[in-house]
Structure formats: structure tokens, C-alpha cells
RODORO-130303 format. One record per residue: residue number from 1; x, y, z of N, C-alpha, C, O in turn; residue in one letter. Coordinates in Angstrom, 3 decimals. Layout:
<recs>
+------+----------+----------+----------+----------+----------+----------+----------+----------+----------+----------+----------+----------+-------+
! lodo !      n.x !      n.y !      n.z !     ca.x !     ca.y !     ca.z !      c.x !      c.y !      c.z !      o.x !      o.y !      o.z ! kolba !
+------+----------+----------+----------+----------+----------+----------+----------+----------+----------+----------+----------+----------+-------+
!  NUM !        X !        Y !        Z !        X !        Y !        Z !        X !        Y !        Z !        X !        Y !        Z !     a !
...
+------+----------+----------+----------+----------+----------+----------+----------+----------+----------+----------+----------+----------+-------+
</recs>
This chain:
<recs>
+------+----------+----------+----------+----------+----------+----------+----------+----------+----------+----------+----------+----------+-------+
! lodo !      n.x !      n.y !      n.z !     ca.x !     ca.y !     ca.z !      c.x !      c.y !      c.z !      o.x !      o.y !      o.z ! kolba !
+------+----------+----------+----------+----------+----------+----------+----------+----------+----------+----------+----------+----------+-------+
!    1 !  -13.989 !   -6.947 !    3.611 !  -13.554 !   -7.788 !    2.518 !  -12.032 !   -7.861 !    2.553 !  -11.284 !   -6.912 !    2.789 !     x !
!    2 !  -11.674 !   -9.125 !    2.285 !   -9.987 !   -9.279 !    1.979 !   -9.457 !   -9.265 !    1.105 !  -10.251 !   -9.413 !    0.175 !     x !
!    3 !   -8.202 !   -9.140 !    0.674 !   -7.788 !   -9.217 !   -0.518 !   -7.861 !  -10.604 !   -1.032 !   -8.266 !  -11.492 !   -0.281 !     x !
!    4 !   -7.552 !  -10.831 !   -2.084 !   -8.391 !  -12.631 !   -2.937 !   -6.793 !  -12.895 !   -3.049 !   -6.476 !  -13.876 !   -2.376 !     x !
!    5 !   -5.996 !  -12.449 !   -3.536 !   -4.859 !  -12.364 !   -3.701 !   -3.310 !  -12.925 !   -2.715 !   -2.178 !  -13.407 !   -2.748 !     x !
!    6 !   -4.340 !  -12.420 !   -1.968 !   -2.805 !  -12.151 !   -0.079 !   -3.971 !  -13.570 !    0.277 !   -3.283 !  -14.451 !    0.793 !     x !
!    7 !   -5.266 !  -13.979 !    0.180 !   -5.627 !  -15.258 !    1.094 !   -4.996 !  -16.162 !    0.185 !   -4.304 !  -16.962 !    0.814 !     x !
!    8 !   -4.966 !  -16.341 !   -1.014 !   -4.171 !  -17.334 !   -1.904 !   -2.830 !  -17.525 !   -1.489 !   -2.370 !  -18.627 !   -1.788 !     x !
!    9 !   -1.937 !  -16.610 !   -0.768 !   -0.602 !  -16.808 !   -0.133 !   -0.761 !  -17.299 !    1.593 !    0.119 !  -17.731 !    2.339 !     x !
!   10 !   -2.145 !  -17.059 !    1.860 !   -1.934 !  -17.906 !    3.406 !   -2.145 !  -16.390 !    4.307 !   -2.128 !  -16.422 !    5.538 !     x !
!   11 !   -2.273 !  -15.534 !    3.811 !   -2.245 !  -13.739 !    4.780 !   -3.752 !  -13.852 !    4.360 !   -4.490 !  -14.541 !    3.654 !     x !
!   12 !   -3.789 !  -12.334 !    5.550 !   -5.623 !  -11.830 !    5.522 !   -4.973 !  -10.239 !    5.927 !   -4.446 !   -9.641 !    6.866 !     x !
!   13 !   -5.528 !   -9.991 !    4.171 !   -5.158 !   -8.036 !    4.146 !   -6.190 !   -7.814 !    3.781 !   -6.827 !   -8.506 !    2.987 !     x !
!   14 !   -6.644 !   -6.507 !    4.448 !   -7.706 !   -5.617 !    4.064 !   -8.028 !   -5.732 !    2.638 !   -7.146 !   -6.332 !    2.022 !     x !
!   15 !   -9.273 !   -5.242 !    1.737 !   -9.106 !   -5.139 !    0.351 !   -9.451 !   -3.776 !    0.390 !  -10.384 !   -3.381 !    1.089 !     x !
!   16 !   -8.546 !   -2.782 !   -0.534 !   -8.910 !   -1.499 !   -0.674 !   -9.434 !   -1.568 !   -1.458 !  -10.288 !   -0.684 !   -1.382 !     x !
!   17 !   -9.583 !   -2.298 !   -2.645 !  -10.677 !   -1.870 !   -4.042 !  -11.016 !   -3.277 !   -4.632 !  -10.584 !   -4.384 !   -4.310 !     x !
!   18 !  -11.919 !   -2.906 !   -5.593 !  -12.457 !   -4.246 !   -6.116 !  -12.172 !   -4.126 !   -7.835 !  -12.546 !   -3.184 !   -8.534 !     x !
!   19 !  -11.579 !   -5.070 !   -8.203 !  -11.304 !   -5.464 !   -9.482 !  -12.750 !   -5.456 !  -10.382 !  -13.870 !   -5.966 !  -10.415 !     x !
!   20 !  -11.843 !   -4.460 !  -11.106 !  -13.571 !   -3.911 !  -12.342 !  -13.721 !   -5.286 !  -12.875 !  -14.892 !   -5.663 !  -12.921 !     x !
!   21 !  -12.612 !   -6.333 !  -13.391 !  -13.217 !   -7.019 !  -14.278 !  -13.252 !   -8.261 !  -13.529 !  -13.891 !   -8.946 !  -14.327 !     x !
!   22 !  -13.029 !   -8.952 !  -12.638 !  -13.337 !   -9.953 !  -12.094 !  -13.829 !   -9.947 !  -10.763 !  -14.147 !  -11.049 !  -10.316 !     x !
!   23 !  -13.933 !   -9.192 !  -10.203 !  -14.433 !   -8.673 !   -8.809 !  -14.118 !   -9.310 !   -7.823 !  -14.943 !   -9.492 !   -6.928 !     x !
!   24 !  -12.449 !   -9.956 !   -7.722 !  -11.761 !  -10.197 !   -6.508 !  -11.702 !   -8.651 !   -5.992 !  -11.921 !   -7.592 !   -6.580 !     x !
!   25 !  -11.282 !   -8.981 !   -4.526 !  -11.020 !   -7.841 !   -3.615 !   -9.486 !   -7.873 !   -3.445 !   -8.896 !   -8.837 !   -2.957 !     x !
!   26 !   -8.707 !   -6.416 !   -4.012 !   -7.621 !   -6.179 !   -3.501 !   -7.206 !   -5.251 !   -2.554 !   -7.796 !   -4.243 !   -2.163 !     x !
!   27 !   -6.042 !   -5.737 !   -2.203 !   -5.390 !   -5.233 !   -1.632 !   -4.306 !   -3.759 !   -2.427 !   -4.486 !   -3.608 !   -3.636 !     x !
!   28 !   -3.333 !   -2.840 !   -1.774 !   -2.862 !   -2.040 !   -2.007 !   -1.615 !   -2.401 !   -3.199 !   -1.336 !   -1.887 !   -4.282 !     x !
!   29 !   -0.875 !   -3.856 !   -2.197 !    0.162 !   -4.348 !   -3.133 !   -0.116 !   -5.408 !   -4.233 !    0.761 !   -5.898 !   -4.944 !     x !
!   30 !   -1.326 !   -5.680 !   -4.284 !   -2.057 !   -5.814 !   -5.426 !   -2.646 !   -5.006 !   -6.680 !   -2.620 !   -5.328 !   -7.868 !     x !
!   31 !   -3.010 !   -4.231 !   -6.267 !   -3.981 !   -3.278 !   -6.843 !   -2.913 !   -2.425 !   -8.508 !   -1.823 !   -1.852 !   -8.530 !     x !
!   32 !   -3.899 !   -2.743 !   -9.617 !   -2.936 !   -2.010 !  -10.334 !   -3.678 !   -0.884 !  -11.070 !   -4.570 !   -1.389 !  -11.752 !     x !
!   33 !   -3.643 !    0.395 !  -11.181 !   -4.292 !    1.412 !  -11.620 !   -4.148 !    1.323 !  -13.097 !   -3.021 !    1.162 !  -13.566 !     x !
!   34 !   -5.177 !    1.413 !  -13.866 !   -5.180 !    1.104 !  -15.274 !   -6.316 !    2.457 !  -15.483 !   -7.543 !    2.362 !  -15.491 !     x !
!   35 !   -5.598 !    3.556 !  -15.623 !   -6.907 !    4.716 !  -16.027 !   -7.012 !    4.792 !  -17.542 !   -6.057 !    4.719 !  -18.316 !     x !
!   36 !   -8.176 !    4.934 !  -17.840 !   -8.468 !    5.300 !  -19.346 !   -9.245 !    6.382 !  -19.623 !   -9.870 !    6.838 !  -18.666 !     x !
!   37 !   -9.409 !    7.072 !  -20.992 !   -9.659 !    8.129 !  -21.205 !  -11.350 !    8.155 !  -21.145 !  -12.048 !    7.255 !  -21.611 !     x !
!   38 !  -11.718 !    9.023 !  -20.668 !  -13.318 !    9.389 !  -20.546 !  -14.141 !    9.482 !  -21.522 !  -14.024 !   10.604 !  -22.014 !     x !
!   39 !  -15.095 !    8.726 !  -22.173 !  -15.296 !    9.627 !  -23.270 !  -16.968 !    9.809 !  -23.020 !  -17.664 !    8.916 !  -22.535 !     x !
!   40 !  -17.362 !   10.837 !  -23.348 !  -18.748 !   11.313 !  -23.466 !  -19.564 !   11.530 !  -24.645 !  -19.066 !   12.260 !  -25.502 !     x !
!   41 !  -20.900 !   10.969 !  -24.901 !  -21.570 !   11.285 !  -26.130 !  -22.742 !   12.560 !  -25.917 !  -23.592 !   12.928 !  -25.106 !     x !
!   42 !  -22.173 !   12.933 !  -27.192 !  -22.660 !   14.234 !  -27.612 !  -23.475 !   13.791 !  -28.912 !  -23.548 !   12.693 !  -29.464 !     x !
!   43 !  -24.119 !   15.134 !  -29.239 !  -25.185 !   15.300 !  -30.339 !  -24.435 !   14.863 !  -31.628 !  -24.918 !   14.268 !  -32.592 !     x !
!   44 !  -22.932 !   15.354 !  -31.415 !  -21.822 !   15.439 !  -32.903 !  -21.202 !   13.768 !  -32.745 !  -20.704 !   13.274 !  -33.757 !     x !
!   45 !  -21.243 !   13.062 !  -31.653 !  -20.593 !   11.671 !  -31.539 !  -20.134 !   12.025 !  -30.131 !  -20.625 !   12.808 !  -29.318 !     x !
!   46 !  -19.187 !   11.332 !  -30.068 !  -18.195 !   11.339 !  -28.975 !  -16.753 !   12.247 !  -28.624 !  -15.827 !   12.602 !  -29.353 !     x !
!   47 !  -16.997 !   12.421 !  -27.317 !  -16.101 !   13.204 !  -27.087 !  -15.271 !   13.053 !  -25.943 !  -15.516 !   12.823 !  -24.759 !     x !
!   48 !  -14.161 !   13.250 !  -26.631 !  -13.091 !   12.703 !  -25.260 !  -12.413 !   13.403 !  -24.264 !  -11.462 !   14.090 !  -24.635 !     x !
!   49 !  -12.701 !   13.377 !  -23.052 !  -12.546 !   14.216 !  -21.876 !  -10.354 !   14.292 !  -21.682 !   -9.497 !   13.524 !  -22.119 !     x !
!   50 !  -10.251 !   15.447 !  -20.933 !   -9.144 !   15.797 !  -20.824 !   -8.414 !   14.775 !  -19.769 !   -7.203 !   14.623 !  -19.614 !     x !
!   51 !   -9.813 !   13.916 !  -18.881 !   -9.138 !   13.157 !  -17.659 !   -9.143 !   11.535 !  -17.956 !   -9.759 !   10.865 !  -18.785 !     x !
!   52 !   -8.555 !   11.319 !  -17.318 !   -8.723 !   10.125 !  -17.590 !   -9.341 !    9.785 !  -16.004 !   -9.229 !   10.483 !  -14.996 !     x !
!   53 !  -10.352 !    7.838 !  -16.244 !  -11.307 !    7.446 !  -15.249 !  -10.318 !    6.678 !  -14.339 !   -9.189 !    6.382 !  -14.731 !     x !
!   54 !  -10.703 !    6.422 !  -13.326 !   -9.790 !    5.281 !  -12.371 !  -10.335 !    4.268 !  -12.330 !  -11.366 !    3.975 !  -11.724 !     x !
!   55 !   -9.490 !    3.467 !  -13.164 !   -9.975 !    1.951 !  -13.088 !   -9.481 !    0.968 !  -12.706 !   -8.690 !    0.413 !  -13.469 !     x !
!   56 !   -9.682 !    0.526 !  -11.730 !   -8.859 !   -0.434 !  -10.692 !   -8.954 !   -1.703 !  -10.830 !  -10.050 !   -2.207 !  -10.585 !     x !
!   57 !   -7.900 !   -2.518 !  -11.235 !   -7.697 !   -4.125 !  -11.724 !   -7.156 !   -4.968 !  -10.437 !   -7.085 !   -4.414 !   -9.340 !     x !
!   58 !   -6.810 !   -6.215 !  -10.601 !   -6.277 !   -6.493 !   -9.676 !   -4.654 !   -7.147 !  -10.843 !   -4.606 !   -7.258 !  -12.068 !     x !
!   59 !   -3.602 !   -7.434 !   -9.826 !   -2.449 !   -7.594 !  -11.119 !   -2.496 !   -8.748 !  -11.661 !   -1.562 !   -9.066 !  -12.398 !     x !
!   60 !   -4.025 !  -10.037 !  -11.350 !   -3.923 !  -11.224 !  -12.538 !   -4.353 !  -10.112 !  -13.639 !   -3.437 !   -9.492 !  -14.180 !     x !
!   61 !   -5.517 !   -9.863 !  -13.954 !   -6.282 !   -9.105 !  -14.731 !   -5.295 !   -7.682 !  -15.612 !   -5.799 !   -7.153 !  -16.603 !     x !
!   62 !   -3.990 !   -7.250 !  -15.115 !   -3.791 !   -6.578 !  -15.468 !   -2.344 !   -7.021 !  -16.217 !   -1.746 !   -6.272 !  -16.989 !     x !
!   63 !   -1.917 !   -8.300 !  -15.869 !   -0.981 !   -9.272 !  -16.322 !   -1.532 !   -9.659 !  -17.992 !   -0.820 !   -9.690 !  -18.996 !     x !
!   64 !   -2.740 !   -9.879 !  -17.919 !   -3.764 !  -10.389 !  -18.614 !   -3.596 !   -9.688 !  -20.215 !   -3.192 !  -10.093 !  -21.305 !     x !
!   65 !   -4.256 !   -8.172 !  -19.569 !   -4.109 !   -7.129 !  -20.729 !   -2.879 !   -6.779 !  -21.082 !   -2.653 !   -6.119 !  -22.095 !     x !
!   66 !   -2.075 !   -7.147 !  -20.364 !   -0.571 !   -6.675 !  -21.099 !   -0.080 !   -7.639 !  -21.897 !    0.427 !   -7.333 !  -22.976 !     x !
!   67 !   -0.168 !   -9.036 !  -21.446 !   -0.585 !  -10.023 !  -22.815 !   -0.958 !   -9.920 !  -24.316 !   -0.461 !  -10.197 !  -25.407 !     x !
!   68 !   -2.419 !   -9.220 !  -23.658 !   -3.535 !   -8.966 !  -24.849 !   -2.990 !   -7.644 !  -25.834 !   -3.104 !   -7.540 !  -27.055 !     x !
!   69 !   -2.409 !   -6.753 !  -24.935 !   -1.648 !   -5.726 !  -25.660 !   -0.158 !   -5.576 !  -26.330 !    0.431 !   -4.653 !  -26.894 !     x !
!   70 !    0.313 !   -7.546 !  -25.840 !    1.401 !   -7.460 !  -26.435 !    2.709 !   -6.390 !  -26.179 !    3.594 !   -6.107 !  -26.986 !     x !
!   71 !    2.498 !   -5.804 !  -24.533 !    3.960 !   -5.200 !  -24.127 !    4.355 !   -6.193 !  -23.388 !    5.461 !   -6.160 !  -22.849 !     x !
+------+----------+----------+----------+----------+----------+----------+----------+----------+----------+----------+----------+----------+-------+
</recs>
């Protein structure tokens, strides 16, 4: 798979990961790490882990949420 990103510029790069929310294939200088906190349900509700998950966007998608989050 290639990156969706680098063929839109006219290149053909490997894709190291796939975008959780739109499922283009990126590349490295694409790729933007967006980890969030874990959370697990328990008997008492939810509970939130010490790690955070790896969640891999690509940088439209992560352009997107920073929009949505207003930084």
C-alpha cells in the first residue's frame, strides 16, 4: 500500500500505517500520532488506564480535529 497523500503530490511512498478515521494509507511524513487515554469498563464504571492507545491519523484528519478543538 502507498501513501494516499505522497500519490496526490505525483511520488509513490510506502504507507507505514493506516488512518483510523478515513483509511487512507500513510506514509511516515504524513503520519500524525494522536494517542488517547485507555479507558476500561469495570463493574464500578470506567476506568482509565495509566497509558495512553496509539492512534494513528493521517495530517488531513488531524488538521481536522485541531479545527474541531479549536487550537
Amino acid at each position: 500500500m502507498h501513501c494516499y497523500d505522497c500519490h496526490q503530490e505525483g511520488k509513490e511512498t510506502t504507507a507505514l500505517a493506516v488512518c483510523r478515521d478515513c483509511g487512507a494509507g500513510v506514509c511516515s511524513r504524513h503520519l500524525r500520532p494522536d494517542p488517547e487515554p485507555v479507558r476500561r469498563s469495570t463493574s464500578s464504571g470506567q476506568v482509565w488506564s495509566g497509558q495512553e492507545s496509539r492512534r494513528m491519523i493521517c495530517e488531513t484528519c488531524h488538521r481536522t480535529y485541531l479545527n474541531e478543538r479549536g487550537a
